[in-house]
N, C-alpha and C positions, 0 to 999 in steps of 0.2 A: 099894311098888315091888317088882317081882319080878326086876327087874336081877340076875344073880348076878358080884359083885366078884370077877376073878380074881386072882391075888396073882404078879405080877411079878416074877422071880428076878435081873434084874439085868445078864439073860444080854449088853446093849450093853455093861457096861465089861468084860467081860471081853476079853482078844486070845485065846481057844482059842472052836473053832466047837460042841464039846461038851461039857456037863457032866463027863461021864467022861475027858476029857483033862481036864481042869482039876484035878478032884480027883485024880488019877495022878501029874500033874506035882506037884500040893504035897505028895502024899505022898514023892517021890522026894525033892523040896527040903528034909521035916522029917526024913527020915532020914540025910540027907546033913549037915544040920545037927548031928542026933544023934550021928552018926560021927563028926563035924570035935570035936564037943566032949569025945566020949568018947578018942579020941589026945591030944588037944592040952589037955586040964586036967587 
């Protein structure tokens, strides 16, 4: 078979319409994180 399987990212469960907001947002959300732990322990 010379079908080539393309490999599916997932992009339906996401709610952002692009890759690069998605990862922008969790970087804002792991730093934010980072911050909240680095005051507050």
């Amino acid at each position: 078979m010379t079908d080539e399987q393309k490999f599916e990212r997932g992009t339906a469960l996401s709610i952002f319409g692009s890759d690069r907001k998605e990862d922008f947002m969790a970087l804002v959300f792991a730093l934010a994180i980072a911050f909240g732990v680095y005051i507050f322990v």
